[in-house]
N, C-alpha and C positions, 0 to 999 in steps of 0.2 A: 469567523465563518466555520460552520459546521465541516468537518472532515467526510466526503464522499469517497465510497471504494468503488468503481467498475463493477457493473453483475457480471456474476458466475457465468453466464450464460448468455446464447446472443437471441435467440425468442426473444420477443416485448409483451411484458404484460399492461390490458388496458382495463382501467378500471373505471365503474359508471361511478357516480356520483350521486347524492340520495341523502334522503331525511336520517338515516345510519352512518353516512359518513362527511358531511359536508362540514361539520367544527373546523378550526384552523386542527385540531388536536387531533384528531381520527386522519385527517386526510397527510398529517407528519406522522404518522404510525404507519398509515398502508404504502407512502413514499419509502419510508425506512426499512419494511416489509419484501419492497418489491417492485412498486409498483413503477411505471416508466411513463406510461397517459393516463392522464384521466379524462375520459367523457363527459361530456354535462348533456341530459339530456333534456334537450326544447318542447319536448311534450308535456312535464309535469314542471310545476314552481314559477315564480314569478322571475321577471329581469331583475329586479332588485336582490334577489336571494340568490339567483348564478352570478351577477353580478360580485357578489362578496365572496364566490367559492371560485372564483377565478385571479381573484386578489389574493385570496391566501395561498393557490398554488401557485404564485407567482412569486409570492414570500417565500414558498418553501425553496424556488428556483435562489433566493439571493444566498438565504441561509445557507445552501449546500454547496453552488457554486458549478451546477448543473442544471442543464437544460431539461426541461418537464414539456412536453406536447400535451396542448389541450381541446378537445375536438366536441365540436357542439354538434350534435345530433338532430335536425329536425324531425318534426312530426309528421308531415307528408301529407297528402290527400288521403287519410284514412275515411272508410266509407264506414256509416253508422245508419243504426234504424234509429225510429224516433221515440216518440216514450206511449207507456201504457196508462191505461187509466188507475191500473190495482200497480203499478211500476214493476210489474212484471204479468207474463202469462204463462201456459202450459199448451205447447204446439204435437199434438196429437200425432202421433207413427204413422206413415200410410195416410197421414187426412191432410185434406187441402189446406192451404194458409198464403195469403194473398198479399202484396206489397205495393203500396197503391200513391199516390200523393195527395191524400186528403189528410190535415194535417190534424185531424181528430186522434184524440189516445186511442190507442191500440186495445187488441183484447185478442183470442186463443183463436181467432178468426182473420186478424188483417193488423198491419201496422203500417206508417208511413216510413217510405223511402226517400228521404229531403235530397234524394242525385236526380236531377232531371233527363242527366245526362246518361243514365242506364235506361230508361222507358225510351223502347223499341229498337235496343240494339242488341238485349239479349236474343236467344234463340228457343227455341224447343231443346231440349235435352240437355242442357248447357245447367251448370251447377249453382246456387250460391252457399256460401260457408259460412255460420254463423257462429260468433264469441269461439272463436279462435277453431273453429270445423266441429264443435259441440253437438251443434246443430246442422245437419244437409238440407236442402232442398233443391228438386232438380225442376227447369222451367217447363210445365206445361204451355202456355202461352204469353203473351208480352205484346201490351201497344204501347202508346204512351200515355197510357194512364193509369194500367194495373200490370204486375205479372203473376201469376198463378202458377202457384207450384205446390209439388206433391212433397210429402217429408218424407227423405228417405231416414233419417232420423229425429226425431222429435226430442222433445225434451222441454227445460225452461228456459223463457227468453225473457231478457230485461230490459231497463232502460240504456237507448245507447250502447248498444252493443253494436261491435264491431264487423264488417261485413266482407268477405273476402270472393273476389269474383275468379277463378282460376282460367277457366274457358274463355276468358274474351278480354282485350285492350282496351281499357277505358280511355275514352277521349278528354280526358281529363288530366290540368295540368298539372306538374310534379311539386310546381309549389302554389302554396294557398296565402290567403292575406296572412294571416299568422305565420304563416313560415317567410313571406317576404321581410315582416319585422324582426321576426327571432332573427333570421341572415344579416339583417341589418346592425342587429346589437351586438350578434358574433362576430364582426366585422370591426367595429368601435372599441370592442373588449380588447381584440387582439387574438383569436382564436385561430390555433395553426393550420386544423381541420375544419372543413364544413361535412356532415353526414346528410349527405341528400337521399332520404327515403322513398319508396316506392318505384324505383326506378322502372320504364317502361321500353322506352326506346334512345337513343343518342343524344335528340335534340332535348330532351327532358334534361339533358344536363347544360345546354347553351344557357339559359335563363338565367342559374345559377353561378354561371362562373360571369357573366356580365354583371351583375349585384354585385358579386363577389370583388369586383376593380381593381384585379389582377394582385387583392391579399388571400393567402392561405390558400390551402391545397384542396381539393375537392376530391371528396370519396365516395363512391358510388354504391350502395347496399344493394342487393342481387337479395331479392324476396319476393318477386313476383316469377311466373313462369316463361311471359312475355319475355322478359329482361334477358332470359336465360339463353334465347333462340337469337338475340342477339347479342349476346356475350363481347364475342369479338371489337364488336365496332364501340360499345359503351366503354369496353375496357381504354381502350386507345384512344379517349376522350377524357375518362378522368384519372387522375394523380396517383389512387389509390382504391382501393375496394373491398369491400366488406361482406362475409358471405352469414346474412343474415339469416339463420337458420327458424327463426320463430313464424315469420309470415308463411315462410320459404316450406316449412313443416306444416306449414296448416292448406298450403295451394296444392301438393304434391303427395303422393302418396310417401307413405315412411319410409321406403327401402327404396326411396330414389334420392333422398339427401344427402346420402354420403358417397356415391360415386361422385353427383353432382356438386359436392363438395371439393373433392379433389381437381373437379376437370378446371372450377374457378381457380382454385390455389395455383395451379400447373399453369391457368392461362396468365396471370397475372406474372408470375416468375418468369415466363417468358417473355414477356416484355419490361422486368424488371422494376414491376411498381408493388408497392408494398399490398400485399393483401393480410385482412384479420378474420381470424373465424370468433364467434362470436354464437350466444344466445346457448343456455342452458348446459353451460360446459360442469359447473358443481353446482347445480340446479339445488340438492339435499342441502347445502351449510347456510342456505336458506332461514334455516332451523336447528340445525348437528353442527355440530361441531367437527364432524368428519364424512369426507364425501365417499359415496360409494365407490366400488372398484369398478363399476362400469363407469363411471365419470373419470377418474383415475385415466382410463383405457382412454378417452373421449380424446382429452386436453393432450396425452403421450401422439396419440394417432396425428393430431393436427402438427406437433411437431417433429414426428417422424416426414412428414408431410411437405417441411418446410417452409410454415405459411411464418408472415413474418410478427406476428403477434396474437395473441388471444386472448378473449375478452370476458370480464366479469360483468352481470348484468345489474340484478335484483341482490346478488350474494354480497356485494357491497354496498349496493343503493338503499338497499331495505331489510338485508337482513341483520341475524342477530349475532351473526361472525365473521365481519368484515375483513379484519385484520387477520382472523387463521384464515381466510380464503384466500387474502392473498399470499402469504406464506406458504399454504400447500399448494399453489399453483405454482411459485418460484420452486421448491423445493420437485414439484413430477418435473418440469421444464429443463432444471438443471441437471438431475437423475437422466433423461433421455438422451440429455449431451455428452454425459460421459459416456454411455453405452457406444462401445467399439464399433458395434455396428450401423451407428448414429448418423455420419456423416456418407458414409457408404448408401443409405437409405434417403439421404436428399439429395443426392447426388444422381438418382434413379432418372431422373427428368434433366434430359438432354439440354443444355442452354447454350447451343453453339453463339458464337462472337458474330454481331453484328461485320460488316467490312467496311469498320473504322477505326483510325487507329487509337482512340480510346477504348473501344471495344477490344480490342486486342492485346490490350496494356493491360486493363482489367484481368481480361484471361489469365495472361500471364501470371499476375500478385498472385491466384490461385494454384497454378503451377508450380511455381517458387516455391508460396509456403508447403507446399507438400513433398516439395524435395530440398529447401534446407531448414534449420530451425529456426523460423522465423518467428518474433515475438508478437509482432502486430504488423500491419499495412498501415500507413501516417497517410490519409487523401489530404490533400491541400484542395478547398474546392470554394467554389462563391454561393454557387444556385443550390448546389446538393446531387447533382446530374451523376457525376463522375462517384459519388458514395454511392448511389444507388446501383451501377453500373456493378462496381466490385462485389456488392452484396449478392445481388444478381448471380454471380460466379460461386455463391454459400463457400467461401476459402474457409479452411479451417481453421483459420487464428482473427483472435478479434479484428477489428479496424477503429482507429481513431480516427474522426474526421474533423480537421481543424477549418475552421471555420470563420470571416469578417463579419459572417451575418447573422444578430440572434434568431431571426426568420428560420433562416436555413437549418441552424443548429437546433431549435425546437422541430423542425419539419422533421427532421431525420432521426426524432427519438421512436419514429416508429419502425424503422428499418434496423431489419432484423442485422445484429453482429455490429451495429452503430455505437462507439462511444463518441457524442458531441462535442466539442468545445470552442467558445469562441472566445477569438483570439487575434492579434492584429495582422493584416495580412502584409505575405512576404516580397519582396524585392529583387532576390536575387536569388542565384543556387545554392552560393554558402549560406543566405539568409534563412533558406527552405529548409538546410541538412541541420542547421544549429538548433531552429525552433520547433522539427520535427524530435531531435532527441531529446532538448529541455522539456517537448512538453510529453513525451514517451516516460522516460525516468520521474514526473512529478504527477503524472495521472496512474502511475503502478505497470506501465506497459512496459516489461523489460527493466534488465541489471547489467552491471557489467558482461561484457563480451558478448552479451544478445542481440542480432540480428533484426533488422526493421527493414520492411520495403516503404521508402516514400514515392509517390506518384502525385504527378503536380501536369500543370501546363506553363509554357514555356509561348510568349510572355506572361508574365505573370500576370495575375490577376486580369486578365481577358477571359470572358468566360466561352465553353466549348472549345479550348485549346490545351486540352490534356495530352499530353505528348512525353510527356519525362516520368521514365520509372529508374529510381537509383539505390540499391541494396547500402546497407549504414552498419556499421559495427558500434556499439556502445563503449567508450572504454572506460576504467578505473576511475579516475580524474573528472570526468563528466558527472558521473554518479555520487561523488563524494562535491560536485559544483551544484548540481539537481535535485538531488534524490534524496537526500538523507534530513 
């Protein structure tokens, strides 16, 4: 077995997966690199081909001897126009152009709209955005059989292009036959994450976690504006969330995504479920080999921020420096943590203690590590509850989470300050304190005379019965038993 060191750092980097990095050989470079998940996303490539790139990062999971989270992405209900006669046209500034359901090729006059379910629920003044906001047009009128609208920007439009409605809730469900199969494969495969796109409202994610039959966690992308106005209540329905900044930037004006960015990260931290920011964080290594200083600034920000990961899109799926991207993302991510003033800055967002007494225990490991030298917090947990709990509290020293379940242990490679490992579960209290240090001194966490909080529940292996927090001293003799 390949020799794994703990990252430098408690961020998670997640990386997409793509025609640049899907080799067993690329995707054991950007693992060695950095990386902690990988995405596969359900929009491009066949089941056959994520199929094999999910095999291989499950190889790389044996080789190392570490747990890899892999999170399948669907495709969502994205809206599209229909095709042209010349496969594209030219939509005139200020001149009419009309969206109709005749499913005739289009031309610099009108194109089909295959949603039946937008004819006569748009409005007067109400927007739509085309190939990614390229293209405006604002609704003159709408039945249900044409709408008419003026461009407030023109330009070229092609086949299948993409169609973004900001001003109104599509009645339209969150997954599509394609996405019901992809959930389906991702499910069979083994995938720890499902990325449910488009999100709208709450129940957009029941659908999803019933396919689902209660495997993998369910992560909610925040890229509509709809979504946004119910934050709260989506949040508190799924497992985890993603603040997908690409739709999210094409429905919203530009200088409202990065407040809007924070108020996600902050809402998710407060209720202690992992969130990722994500979508053109080194947008340039695309192409360069080095990403600009406002991207620099981009990826630092998110983890000043303390979101618990961040996300490579296209820089490793498609382009042509996978491997320095993720490197230079490890390297800004790690640079932000040693900065002094690091922990102080995620710390800005208040996460008072639920009134429970795991919630309080929690608190506490944060407490502790900050007033003795604590090497690591050892979670003994089953489901992953009680890790995410402590993360929750961002303590300043790593956390090992030992783990019976590889579920869990891949689950919690996205939470931020997670080292995983699983391990057989414990019996007793001497059984907890022994296999908290054997596995402290042989995963790199602490040396002689260093300090460990372990937190467990009492009985053991019951899960929601964390209750026992007990401070551990390393000695001499263990470490020359463990460690060496």
């Amino acid at each position: 077995m390949a020799k794994f060191s703990p990252r430098s750092r408690k961020v998670k980097i997640l990386a997409t997966v793509g025609p640049a990095s899907s080799s067993p050989a690329m995707l054991r470079k950007l693992f060695k690199a950095g990386v902690d998940a990988f995405r596969v996303n359900m929009s491009h490539g066949e089941h056959v081909v994520h199929a094999q790139t999910i095999a291989a990062i499950r190889a790389l999971e044996r080789e190392f001897g570490h747990s890899v989270a892999i999170l399948c992405d669907l495709q969502g209900p994205k809206l599209r126009v229909g095709k042209f006669k010349d496969g594209k046209a030219v939509i005139r500034h200020s001149g009419h152009f009309t969206l109709d359901r005749n499913p005739e090729p289009g031309d610099e006059n009108r194109v089909e709209l295959p949603h039946p379910e937008l004819f006569g629920l748009l409005e007067k003044g109400q927007r739509l955005l085309i190939n990614d906001g390229k293209i405006q047009l604002k609704v003159i009128r709408a039945d249900d059989q044409e709408i008419l609208c003026s461009a407030v920007v023109g330009g070229v439009i092609s086949d299948r292009k993409g169609v973004n409605v900001p001003d109104a809730e599509i009645p339209i469900p969150a997954l599509t036959e394609k996405d019901r199969k992809d959930l389906a494969f991702a499910v069979q495969q083994g995938a720890d994450w499902i990325g449910l796109s488009f999100v709208q409202r709450p129940e957009d994610l029941a659908e999803a976690r019933k396919l689902m039959g209660g495997y993998g966690a369910l992560c909610a992308k925040i890229e509509k504006p709809m979504a946004v106005r119910r934050l709260d209540e989506i949040l508190e329905l799924a497992d985890g969330v993603m603040v997908a900044r690409g739709d999210l930037g094409v429905e919203l004006l530009p200088e409202e995504v990065p407040p809007l960015q924070k108020r996600i990260v902050n809402t998710a931290r407060m209720l202690g479920k992992p969130v990722i920011v994500a979508t053109q964080m080194l947008e340039s290594m695309i192409e360069s080999p080095a990403p600009t200083r406002a991207e620099v600034s981009d990826v630092a920000n998110a983890v000043y921020d303390g979101a618990d990961a961040v996300m490579l899109s296209a820089e490793t799926a498609a382009g042509e420096w996978p491997e320095e991207a993720v490197t230079i993302m490890d390297r800004i991510c790690a640079q932000v943590e040693r900065d002094e003033l690091y922990l102080g800055r995620v710390r800005l967002l208040d996460t008072p203690p639920d009134a429970t007494t795991a919630d309080a225990l929690s608190h506490a490991c944060m407490t502790i590590a900050d007033t003795l030298p604590i090497a690591a917090i050892t979670v003994f947990t089953g489901s992953g509850s009680t890790a995410r709990r402590v993360a929750r509290e961002r303590p300043s020293v790593p956390m090992l989470v030992l783990t019976p379940s590889v579920r869990t242990a891949r689950r919690v490679a996205l939470l931020w300050g997670a080292h995983a490992v699983t391990t057989k579960d414990i019996g007793s209290f001497e059984e907890m304190i022994a296999k908290g240090k054997r596995m402290a001194l042989r995963h790199g966490f602490g040396t002689a005379g260093s300090k460990l909080i372990a937190l467990a529940g009492v009985p053991f292996g019951t899960p929601g019965s964390t209750n026992l927090l007990h401070v551990v001293t390393l000695a001499g003799d263990e470490l020359d038993k463990y460690g060496r």
